[in-house]
C-alpha positions in Angstrom: 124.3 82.6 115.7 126.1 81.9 119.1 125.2 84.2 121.8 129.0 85.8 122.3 128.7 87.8 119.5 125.3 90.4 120.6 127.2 90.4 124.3 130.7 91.7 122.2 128.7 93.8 120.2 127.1 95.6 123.9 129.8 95.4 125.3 132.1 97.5 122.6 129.0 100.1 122.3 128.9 100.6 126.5 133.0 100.8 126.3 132.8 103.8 123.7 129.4 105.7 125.2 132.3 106.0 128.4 134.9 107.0 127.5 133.1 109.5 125.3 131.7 110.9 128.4 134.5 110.6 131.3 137.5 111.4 128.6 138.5 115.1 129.2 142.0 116.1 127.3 142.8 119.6 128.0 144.3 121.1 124.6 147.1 124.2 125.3 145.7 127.1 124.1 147.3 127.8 120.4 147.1 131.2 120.1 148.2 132.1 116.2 147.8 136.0 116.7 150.9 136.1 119.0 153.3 137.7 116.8 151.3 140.5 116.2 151.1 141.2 119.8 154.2 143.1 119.3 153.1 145.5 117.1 150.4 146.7 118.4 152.7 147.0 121.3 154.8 149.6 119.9 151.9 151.5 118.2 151.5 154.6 120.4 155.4 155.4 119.9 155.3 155.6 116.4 152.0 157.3 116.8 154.1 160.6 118.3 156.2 160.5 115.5 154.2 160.1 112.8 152.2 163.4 115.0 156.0 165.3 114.5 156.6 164.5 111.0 153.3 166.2 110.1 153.4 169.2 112.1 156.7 169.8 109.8 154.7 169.2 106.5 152.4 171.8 107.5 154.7 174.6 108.6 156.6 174.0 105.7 152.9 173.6 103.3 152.3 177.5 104.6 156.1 178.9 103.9 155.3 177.9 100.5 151.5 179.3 100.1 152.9 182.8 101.6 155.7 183.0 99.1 153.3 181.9 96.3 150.7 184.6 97.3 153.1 187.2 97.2 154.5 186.8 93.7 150.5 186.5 92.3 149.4 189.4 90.9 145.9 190.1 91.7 142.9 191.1 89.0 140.1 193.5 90.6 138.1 192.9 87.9 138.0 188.7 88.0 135.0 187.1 87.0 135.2 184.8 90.2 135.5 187.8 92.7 132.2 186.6 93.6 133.3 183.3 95.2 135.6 185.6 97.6 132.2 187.6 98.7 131.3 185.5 102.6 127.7 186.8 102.1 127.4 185.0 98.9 127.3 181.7 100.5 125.3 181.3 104.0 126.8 178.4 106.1 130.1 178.9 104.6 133.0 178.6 106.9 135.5 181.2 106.6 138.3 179.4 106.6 137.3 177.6 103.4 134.7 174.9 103.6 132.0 173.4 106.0 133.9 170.6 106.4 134.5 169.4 110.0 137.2 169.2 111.7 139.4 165.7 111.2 140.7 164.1 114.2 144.6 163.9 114.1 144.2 160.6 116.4 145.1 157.1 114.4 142.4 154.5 114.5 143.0 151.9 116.3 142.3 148.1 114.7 140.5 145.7 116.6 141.3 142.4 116.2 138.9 139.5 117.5 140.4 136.5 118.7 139.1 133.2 116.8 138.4 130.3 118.8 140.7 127.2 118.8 140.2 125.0 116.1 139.2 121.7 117.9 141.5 118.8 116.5 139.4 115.8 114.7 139.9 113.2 117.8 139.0 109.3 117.6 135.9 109.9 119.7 134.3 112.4 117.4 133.4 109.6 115.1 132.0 107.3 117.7 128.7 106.9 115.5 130.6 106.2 112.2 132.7 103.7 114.3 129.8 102.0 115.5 128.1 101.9 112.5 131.0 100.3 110.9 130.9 97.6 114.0 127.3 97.0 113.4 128.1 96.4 110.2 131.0 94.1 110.7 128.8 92.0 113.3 126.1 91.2 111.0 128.3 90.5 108.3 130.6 88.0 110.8 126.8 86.6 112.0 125.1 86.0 107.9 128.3 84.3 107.0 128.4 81.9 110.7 124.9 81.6 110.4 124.6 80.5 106.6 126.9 78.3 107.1 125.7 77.1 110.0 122.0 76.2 108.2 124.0 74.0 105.6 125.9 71.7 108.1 122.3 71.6 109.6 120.4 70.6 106.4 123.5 68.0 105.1 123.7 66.6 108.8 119.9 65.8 108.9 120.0 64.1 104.8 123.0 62.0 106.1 121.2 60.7 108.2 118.1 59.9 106.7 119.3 59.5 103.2 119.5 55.0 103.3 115.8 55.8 104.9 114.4 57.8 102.0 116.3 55.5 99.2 114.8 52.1 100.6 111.6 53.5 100.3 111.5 55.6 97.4 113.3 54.5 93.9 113.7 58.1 93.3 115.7 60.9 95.9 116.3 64.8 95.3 115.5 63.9 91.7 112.6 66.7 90.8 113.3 66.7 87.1 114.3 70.0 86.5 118.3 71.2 86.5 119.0 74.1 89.2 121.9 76.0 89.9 120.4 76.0 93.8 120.6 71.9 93.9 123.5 70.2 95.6 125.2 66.9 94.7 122.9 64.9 97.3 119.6 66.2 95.7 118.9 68.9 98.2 117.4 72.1 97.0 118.5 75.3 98.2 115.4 77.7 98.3 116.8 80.3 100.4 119.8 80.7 103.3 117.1 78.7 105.4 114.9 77.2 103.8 115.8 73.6 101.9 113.5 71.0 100.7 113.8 67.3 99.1 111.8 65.8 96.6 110.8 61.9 96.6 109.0 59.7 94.4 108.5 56.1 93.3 106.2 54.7 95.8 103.2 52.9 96.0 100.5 54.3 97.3 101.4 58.2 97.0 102.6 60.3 94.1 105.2 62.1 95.7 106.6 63.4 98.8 108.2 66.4 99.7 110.2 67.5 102.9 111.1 71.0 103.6 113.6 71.9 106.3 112.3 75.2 107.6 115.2 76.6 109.8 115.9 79.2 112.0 117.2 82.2 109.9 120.8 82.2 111.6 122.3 84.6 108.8 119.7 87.4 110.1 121.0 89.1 113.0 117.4 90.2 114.1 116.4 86.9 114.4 118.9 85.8 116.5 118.5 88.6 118.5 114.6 87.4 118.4 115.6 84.2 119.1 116.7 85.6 122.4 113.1 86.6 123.4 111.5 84.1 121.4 113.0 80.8 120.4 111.7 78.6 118.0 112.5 75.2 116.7 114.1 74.0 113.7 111.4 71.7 111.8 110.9 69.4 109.2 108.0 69.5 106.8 106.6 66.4 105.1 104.1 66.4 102.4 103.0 63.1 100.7 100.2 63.2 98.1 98.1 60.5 98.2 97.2 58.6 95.1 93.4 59.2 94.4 90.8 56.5 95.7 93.5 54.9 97.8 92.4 56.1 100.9 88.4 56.7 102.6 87.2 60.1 102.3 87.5 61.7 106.5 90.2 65.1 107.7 92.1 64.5 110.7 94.6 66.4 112.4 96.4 66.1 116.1 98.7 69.1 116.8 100.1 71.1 119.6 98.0 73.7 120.9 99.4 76.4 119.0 99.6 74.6 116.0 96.0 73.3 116.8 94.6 76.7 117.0 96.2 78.1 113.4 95.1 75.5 111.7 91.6 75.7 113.2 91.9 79.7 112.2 93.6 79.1 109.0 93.3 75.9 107.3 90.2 76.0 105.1 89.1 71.9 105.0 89.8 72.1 109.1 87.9 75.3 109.9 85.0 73.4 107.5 84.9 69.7 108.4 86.1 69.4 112.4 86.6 73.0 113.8 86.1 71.7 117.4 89.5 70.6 119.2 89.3 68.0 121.7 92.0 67.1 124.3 94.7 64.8 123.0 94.1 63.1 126.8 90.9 61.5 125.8 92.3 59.5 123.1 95.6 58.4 125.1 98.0 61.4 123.8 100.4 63.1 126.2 99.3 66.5 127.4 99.7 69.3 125.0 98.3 67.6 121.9 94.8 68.2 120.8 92.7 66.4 118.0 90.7 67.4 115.5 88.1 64.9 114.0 85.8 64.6 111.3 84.9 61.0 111.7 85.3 59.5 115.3 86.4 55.8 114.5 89.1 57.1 111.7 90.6 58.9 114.7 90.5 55.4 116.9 92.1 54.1 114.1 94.7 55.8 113.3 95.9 56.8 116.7 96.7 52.7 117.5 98.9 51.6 120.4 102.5 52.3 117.9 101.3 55.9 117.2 100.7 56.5 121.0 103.9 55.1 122.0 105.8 57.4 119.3 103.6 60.1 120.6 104.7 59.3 124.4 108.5 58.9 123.6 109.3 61.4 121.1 106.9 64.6 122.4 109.0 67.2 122.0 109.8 66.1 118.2 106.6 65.9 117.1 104.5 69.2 116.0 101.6 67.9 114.4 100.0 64.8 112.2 97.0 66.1 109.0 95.3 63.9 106.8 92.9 65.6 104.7 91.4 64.3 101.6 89.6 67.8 101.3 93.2 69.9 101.6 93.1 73.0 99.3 95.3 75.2 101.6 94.8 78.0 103.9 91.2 79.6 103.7 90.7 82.0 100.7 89.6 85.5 101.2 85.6 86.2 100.8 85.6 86.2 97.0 82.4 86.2 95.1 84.7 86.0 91.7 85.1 82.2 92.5 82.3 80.3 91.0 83.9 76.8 91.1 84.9 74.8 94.0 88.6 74.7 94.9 90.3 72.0 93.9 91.9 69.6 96.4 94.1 66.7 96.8 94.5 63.8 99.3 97.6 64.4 101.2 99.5 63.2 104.6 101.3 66.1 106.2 103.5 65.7 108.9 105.8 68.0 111.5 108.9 67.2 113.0 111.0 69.4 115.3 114.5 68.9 114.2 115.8 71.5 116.9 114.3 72.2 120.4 114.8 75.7 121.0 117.4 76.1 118.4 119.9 73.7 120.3 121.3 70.8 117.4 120.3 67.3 118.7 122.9 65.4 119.5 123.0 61.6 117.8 120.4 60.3 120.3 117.9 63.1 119.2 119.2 62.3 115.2 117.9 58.6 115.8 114.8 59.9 117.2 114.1 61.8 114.3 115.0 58.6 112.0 112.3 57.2 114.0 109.5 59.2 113.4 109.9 59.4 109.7 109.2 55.7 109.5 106.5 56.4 111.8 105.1 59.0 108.9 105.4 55.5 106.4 104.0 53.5 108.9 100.9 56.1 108.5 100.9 56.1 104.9 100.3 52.1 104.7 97.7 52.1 107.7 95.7 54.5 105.3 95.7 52.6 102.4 94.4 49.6 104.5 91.8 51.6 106.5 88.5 51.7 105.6 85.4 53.3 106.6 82.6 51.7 108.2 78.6 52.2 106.2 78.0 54.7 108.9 81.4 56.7 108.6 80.8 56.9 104.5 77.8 58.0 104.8 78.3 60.9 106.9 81.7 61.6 105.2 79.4 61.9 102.2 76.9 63.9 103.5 79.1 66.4 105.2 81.2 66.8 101.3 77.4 67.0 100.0 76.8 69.5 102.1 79.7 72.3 101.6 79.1 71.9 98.1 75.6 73.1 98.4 76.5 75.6 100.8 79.6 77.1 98.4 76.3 77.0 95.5 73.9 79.3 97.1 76.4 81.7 98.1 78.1 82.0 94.7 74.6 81.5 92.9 73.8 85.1 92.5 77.6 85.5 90.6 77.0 82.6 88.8 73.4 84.0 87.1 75.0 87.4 86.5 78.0 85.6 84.8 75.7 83.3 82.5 73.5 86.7 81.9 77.0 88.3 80.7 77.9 85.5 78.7 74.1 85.5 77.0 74.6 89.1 76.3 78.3 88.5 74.7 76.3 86.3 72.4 73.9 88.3 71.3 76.1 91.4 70.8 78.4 88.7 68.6 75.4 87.8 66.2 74.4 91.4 65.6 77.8 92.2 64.5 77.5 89.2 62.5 74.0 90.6 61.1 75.3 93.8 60.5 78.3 92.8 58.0 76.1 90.6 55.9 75.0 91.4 52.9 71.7 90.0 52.2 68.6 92.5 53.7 66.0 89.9 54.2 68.4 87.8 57.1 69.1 91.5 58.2 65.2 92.2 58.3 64.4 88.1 60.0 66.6 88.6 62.5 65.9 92.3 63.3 62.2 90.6 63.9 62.9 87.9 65.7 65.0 90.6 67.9 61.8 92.6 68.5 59.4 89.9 69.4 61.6 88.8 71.5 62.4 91.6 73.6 58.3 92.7 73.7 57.7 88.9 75.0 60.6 90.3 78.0 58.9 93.6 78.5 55.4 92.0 78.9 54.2 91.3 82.1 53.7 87.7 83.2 50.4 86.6 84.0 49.7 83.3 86.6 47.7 80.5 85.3 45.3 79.2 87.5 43.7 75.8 87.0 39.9 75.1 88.2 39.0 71.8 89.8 35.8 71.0 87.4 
């Protein structure tokens, strides 16, 4: 993805951390208890009434209890002339109860004043909004960017399409219908990743090229991209038909590529682990080489393969032929009691993209070059051969990893045949057990004794006099 969209995206997230922090709006103070304001205002006033209009209840309250009194006739002889004794009840006031005294004085209400409401403002959603931008950015970037890997992955088959056809009868034709396959025979394996599938050659069985592209529709790898760039490449695979070429591993790479293969590839890391400068056999600087056999590697690398290694540099990531190629090394497994299998193949990398930057039609003609440099290969290995010398240390050296892989899988091996041998056994005495005839049951309960005492006993050296 271009550049001008992580500098908008910055750029919008530095605009919106600003004003969030220089963008001061004073709100006027809304003050919804002002009406009542009034009231309280006016309080004391009709507190002195309301003080009046009860001093005239309670004249009037006492008129009427004096009046009352003086019509009631009173009993002496009452059964509740005790409650009128004052020493019948301590702590009793005399006016009538022990209650104290109420204060005449209204209470006044307090009323606290609730903070403003703060209005929901446009900056107090600055993280949803950028969110939402992120969002919208690296949906704007997977759609450039996918799209951007297709024109990529048609421009390049365009160009080497008439290539591919006059060397191969078949083109994109794997033999299998999928939805992911386009009308030119390309294969979509993911938003980056495309590959082509060739056949109908002599010499080879197959070939396979994968474009291996930048991933454009991720926004972390473009931002990566910034840091670290990468190239665009091209991955060709040809598998070799068997006893067409002499058995040796070769490989010339970058350095980087040099030292993962060294690290990773298991027939490398085996057969030639020691990298030599690419100087000493006429490549530019940069390349190294890795050699099992010294005069495969003057052979191969002839006067056309230095001059496509002089012009074209920058296109070119590395060259393998392996006839021992089983992959990348295989974790320290003791379950593996066979040797891996492996094929002859011719593997090639091209750099489609420097940097990420889309060759132009000078760089497309390049590239058109160095895949008939990788068929040029392909018939100078089926004419090569091997001197006596070369074979026989070819030999040797396959002769050798296979004993090598045999002693350290030998002690799985016997315990695997020991489990097998016991499997056996414990199948024939179930077999024993269901039959019905006692005297094979009785045999082979014999024959099981003898020869488990003939285990148990101890072994005993035979020593041989010279008479």
């Amino acid at each position: 993805m271009k550049l001008w969209l992580a500098v908008v995206h910055i750029i919008l997230v530095a605009t919106n951390i600003w004003v969030t922090a220089h963008f001061h709006e004073e709100l006027p103070e809304d003050n919804e208890f002002a009406e009542f304001e009034d009231f309280e205002e006016e309080k004391p006033a009709q507190t002195i009434n309301d003080r009046s209009t009860e001093h005239l209840k309670e004249s009037n309250n006492n008129n009427q209890d004096f009046e009352e009194e003086d019509v009631l006739i009173v009993d002496g002889d009452s059964e509740f002339d005790h409650f009128q004794d004052e020493e019948e009840f301590e702590g009793l006031d005399a006016a009538g109860g022990n209650a104290g005294p109420k204060s005449d004085e209204p209470s006044t209400l307090t009323i606290t004043k609730i903070p403003l409401h703060l209005r929901a403002r446009w900056d107090s959603f600055y993280l949803e909004i950028l969110m939402i931008i992120g969002l919208l950015v690296y949906f704007i970037n997977y759609v450039a960017g996918r799209s951007k890997n297709a024109h990529i992955s048609e421009m390049w088959l365009m160009e080497h399409k008439q290539l591919l056809m006059d060397n191969f009868s078949l083109v994109g034709d794997t033999g299998k219908s999928t939805e992911d396959m386009s009308e030119n025979g390309l294969v979509k394996e993911s938003q980056s990743h495309y590959s082509l599938y060739c056949s109908g050659r002599v010499g080879c069985d197959s070939m396979l090229i994968e474009l291996k592209l930048i991933k454009r529709q991720d926004l972390v790898a473009v931002l990566a991209q910034l840091v670290r760039p990468q190239n665009d490449q091209a991955h060709i695979r040809v598998e070799l038909a068997k006893d067409e070429t002499d058995n040796f591993v070769l490989a010339i790479a970058t350095k980087r590529t040099a030292m993962h293969l060294v690290r990773d590839m298991a027939d490398i890391s085996v057969y030639c682990p020691e990298k030599r400068l690419g100087e000493k056999f006429g490549l530019p600087s940069g390349f190294y080489v890795m050699s099992e056999i010294a005069e495969a590697a003057s052979a191969i690398l002839d006067t056309r393969v230095l001059q496509a290694f002089s012009k074209f540099s920058p296109y070119i990531d590395y060259i393998y032929i392996s006839d021992q190629f089983s992959g990348p090394k295989q974790q320290e497994d003791t379950t593996q009691l066979t040797m891996p299998e492996v094929k002859r193949v011719l593997l090639v990398g091209l750099n489609i993209s420097i940097k990420g930057r889309i060759t132009n039609a000078e760089g497309q003609e390049k590239l058109k070059l160095l895949l008939q440099l990788t068929f040029y290969l392909l018939d100078k290995l089926r004419r090569f051969k091997l001197s006596k010398e070369g074979k026989s240390k070819a030999d040797k050296n396959r002769l050798r990893v296979e004993e090598a892989f045999l002693k350290t899988t030998h002690a799985a091996r016997a315990e695997a045949a020991a489990q097998r041998r016991e499997e056996r056994r414990r199948a024939e005495k179930e077999r024993m057990l269901q039959e019905e005839d006692p005297d094979k049951q009785r045999k082979w309960e014999e024959k099981e004794q003898r020869r488990l005492a003939k285990k148990r006993a101890p072994r005993m050296k035979q020593l041989k006099t010279s008479g």
